[in-house]
MIKE-113737 format. One record per residue: y, z, x negated of N, C-alpha, C in turn; residue in one letter. Coordinates in steps of 0.02 Angstrom, whole numbers, plus 50000, padded with zeros to 5 digits. Example, Ala and Ser with C-alpha at 12.3 -4.5 7.8 and 13.67 -1.06 7.14 Angstrom:
2
497165039049340497755039049385498355039049340A 498885035449358499475035749316500025039449355S 
END
This chain:
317
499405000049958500005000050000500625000049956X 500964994149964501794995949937502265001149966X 502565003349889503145006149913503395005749971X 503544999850006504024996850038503874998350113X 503185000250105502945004250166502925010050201X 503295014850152503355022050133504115022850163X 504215027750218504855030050229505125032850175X 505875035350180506235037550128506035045050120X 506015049450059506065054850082506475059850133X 505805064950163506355069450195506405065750243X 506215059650280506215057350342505515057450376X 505495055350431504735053550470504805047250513X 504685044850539504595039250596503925038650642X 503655044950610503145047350657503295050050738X 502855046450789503245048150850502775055850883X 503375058450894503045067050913502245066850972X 501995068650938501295068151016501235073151053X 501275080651025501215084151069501795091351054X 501865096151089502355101051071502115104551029X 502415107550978502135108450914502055117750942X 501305119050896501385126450940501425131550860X 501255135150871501355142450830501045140350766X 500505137850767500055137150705500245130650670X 500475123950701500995122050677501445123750618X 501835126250661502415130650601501985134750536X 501315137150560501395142850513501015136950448X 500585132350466500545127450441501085122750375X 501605122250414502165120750349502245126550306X 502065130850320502195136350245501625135250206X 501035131850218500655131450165500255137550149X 499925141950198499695147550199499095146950145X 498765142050101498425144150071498755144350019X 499215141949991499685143449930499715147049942X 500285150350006500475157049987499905164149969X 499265162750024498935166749985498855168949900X 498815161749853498635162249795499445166549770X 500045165549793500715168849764500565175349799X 500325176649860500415185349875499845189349808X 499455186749804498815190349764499305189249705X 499275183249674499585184949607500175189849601X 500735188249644501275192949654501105200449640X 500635200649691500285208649696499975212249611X 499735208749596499235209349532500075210449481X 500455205549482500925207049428501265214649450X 501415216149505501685224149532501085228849525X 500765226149536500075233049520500185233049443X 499915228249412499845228049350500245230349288X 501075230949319501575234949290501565240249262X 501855244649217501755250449188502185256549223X 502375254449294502885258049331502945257449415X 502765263449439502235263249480502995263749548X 502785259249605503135256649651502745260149710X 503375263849771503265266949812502805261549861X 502415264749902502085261049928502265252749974X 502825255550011503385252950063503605245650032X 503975250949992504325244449935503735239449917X 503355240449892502925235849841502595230249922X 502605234049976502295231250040502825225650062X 503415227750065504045224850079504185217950038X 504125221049957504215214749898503855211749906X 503235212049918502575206749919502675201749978X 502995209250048502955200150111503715195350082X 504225197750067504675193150062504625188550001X 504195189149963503825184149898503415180049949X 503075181249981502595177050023503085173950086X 503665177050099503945172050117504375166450089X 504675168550024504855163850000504525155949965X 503815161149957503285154349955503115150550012X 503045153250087503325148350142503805142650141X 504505147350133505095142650131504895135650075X 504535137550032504355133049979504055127250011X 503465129450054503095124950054503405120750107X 503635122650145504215120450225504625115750193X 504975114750137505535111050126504945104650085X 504685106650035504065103250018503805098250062X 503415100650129503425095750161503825091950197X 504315094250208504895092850228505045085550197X 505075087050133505315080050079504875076850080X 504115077550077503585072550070503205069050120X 503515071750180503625065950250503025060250243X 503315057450168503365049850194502575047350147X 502615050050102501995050150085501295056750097X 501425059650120500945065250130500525060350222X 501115055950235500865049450298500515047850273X 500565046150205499975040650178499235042450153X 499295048150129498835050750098498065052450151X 497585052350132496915055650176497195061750168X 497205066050120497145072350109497495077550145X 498215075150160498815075050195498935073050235X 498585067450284498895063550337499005068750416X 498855075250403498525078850453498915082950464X 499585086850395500015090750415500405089950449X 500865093450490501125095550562501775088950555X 502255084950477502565083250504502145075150508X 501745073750473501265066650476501065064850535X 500625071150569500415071150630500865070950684X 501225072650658501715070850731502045078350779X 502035084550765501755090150778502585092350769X 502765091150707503355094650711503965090550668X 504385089750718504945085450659505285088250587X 505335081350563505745083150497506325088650486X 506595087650525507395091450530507125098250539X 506545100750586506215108050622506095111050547X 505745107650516505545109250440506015110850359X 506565107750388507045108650340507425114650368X 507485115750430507805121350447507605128450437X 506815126550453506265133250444506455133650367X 506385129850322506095131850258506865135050200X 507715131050254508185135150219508255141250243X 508025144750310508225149650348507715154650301X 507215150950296506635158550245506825157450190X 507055152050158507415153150083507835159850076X 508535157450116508885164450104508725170850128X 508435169650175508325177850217507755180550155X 507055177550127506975179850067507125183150002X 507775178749984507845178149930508295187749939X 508695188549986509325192150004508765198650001X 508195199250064507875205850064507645206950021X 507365201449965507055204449912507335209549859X 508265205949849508805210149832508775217949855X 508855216949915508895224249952508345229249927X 507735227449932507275231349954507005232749866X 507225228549808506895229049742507575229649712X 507645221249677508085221849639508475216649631X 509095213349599509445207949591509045203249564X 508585205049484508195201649461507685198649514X 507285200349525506685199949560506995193149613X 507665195749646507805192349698507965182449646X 508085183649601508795177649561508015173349557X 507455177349529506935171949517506605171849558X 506555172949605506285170049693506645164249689X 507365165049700507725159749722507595153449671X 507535154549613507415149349569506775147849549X 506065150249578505585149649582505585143849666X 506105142649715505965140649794506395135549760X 506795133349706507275128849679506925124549654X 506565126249611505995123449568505575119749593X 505335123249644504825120949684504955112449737X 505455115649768505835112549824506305106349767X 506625107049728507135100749699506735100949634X 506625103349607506435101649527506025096049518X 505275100149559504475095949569504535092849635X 504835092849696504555088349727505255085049757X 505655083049725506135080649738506255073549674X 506155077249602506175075549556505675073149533X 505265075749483504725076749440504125074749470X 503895076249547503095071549561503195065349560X 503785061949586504035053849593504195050349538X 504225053349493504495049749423504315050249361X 503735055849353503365056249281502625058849299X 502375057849256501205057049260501515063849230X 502125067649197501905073349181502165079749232X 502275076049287502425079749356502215086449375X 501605086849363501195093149382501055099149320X 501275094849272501385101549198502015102349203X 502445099949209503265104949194503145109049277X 503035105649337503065110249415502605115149411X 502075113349363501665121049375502075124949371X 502525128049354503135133449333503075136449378X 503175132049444503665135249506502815139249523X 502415139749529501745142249548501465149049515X 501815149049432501705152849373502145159349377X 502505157449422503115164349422503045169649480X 502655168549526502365176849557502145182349526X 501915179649471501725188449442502245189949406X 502735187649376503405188249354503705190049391X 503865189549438504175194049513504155198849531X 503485199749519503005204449572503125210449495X 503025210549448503135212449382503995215649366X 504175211749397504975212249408505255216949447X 504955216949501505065223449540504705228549534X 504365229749516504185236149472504675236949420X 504785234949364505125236649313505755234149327X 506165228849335506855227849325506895225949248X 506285223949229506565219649173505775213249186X 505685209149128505265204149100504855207249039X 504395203949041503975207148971503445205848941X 503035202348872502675200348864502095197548923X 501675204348944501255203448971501595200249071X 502005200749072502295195749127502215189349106X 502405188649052502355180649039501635178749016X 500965183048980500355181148995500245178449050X 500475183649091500115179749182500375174149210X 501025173149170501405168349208500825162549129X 500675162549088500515157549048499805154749073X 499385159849109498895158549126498955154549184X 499305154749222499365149249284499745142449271X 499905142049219500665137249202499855133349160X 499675135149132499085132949076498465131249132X 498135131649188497585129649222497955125049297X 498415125749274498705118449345498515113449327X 498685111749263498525104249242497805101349268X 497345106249217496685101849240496375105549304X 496795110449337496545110649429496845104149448X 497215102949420497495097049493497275090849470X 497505088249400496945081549377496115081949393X 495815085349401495175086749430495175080649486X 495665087249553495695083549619495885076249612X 496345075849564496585069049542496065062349538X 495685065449495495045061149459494755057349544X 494455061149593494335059849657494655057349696X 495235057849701495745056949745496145051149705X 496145049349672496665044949647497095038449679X 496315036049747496625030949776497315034949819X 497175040649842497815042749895498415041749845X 498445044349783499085045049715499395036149728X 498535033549710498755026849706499005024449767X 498965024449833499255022749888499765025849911X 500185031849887501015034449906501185032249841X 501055029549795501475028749748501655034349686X 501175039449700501415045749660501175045649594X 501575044449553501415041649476500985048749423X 500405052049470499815054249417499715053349379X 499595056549326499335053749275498755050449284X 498125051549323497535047549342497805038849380X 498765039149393498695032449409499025028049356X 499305030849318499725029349235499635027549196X 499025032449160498655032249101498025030849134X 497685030249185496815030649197496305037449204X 495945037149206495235041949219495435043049168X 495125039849102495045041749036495375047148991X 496035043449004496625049648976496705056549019X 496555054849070496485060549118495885065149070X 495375062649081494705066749051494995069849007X 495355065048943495525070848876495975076348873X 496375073548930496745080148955496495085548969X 496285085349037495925090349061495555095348988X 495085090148968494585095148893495175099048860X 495975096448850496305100148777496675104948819X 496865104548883497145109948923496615116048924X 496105112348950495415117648959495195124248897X 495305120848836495395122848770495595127048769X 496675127548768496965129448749497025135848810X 496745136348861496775139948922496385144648920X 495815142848875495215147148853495495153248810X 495765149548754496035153548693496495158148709X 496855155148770497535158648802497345167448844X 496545164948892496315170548934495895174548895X 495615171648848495175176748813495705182948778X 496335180248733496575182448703497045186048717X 497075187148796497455189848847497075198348858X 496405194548852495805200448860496155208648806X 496505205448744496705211748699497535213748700X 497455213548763498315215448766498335220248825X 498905220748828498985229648881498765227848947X 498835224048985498455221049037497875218649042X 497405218648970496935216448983496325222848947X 495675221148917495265229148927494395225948919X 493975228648915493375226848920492965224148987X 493335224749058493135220849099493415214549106X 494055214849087494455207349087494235202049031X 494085208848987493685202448930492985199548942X 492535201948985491875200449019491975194649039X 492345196149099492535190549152492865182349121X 493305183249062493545179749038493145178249004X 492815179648942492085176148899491815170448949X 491255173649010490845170249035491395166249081X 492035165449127492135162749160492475154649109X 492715157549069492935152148996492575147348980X 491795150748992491165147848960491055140948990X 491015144449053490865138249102491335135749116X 492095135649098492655130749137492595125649081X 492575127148996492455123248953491755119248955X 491115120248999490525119048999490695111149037X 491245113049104491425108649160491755104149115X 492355107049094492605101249066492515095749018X 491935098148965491655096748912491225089248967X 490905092749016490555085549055490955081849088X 491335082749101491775078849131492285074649070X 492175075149038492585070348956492155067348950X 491425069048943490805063848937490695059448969X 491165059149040490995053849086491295046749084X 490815042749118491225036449121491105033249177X 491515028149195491845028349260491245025749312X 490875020349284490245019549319489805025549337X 489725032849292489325035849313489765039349371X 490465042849360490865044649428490765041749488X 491095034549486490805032649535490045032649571X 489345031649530488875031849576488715037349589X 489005044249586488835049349596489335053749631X 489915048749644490495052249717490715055649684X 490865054549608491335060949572491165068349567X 490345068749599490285074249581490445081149528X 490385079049464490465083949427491295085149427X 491685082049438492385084249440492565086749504X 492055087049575492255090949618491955098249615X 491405097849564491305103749547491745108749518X 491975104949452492585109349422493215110649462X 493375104349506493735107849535493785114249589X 493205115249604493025120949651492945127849608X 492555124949537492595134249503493295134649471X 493695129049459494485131749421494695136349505X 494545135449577494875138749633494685145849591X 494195145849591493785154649553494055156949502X 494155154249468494285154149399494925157649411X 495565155949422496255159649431495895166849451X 495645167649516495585172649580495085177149530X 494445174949496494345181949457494635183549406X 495045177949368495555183649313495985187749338X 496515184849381496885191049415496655198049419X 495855196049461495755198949495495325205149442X 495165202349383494935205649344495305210249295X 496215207749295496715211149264496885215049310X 496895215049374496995221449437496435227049426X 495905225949435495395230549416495695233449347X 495855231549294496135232749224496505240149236X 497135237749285497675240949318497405245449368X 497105246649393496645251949442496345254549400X 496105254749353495725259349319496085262949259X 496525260249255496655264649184497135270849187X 497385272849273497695280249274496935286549269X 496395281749286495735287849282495335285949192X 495815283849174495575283849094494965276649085X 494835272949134494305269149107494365261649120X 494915259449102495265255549101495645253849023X 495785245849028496225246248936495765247848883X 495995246148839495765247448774496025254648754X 
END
């Protein structure tokens, strides 16, 4: 499909079918993102060295999860016109017909600020400045900018994804700090080859909105070597995360064996070539892409445990 077929951004010409109901709306926020930003969020405030009244930390966490709404609301908002085109996408509320463009831009500035403001209130100035520039990022940086115009789209936007536990870290302390930026390195470092994965499979949708992937740029191939040197360097990154104040002898478990096998995935998936992908439906790269979903969710989840255990001494190094 040409360009030429593709509305402008931020528009639709989709004709409304039915009245858009509750789940709809909650739909443009992108509720499974935001799940992955409330958990991480959470994990960076637990994980802090400075312990947050219950309320508060309850409070900071929903208005982080709403600002990752507003994210995803303006997000789709702009991608209208190709998220029409896509299989993967053709189904969200503004493609389908469910809810107009304009409904979506309104939802997603109204939870921008009301976010960004309570988060102020209820934590801190900091906490609040990189919300707002975490929903900036997101909303103009990567999908305004950066998915439409460079194959390296999805490594500089991982950012906007990488900064919940920096937040969440933030309001606890009122400052930034090494191990904030571990967590934020560990998500900024496994976007690449989570999303070239889906890429590898999906490429005809990239290739039919026009969205210049690297799988539609450079090819499979370069894709593959990617994926392996990200995979690498992501390894070296979580293991070595394992000996720092957030991390401890269960985080280092989890990280060994979960490392093992993301490098196991990726290592087969560089070996491939395009005849065998194809007669086999891309299997092994929908594999990896399903354990990189795991892969984030037990490190966190294994640096929270870290953080739960170490006021009863058995926790940390």
């Amino acid at each position: 499909m040409s360009d030429a077929t593709i509305n402008q951004p931020g528009q639709t010409a989709t004709p409304m079918t039915d009245e858009a109901q509750f789940g709809d709306y909650v739909a443009l926020l992108k509720p499974r993102v935001m799940s992955l930003v409330v958990f991480t969020a959470l994990v960076g405030l637990l994980a802090a060295p400075v312990a947050v009244h219950p309320m508060v930390a309850f409070a900071a966490i929903l208005f982080i999860a709403v600002g990752a709404g507003a994210s995803g609301a303006l997000n789709m908002w702009w991608d209208a016109d190709i998220d029409r085109v896509m299989k993967r996408t053709r189904r969200r509320p503004i493609p389908a017909g469910k809810v107009e463009a304009g409904e979506a831009l309104g939802l997603g500035l109204a939870l921008s600020g009301m976010s960004v403001v309570l988060l102020a209130l209820v934590a801190n100035f900091m906490a609040a400045a990189l919300l707002a520039f975490t929903i900036f990022f997101y909303a103009v940086v990567y999908s305004m900018w950066l998915k439409r115009s460079t194959p390296q789209n999805i490594v500089i936007g991982g950012a906007a994804g990488a900064f919940p536990p920096v937040i969440g870290w933030v309001v606890a302390t009122g400052a930034m700090s090494v191990e904030a930026w571990l967590m934020f390195a560990l998500i900024f470092m496994w976007t690449p080859p989570h999303f070239w994965a889906l890429a590898l499979f999906m490429r005809s949708d990239y290739d039919d909105a026009g969205v210049p992937m690297l799988t539609v740029t450079h090819g499979r191939r370069v894709t593959r070597n990617h994926i392996l040197g990200y995979t690498v360097a992501l390894a070296v990154l979580a293991v070595g995360t394992g000996f720092t104040a957030i991390g401890g002898p269960v985080y280092l478990a989890v990280a060994v064996v979960l490392n093992a096998l993301f490098l196991k995935g990726a290592l087969d998936i560089w070996r491939r070539d395009e005849a065998a992908s194809e007669a086999d439906n891309f299997a092994v790269e929908k594999a990896f892409f399903k354990l990189s979903l795991l892969y984030l969710f037990l490190h966190f989840g294994a640096i929270l445990a870290e953080a739960v255990m170490k006021p009863y001494g058995l926790g940390g190094w």
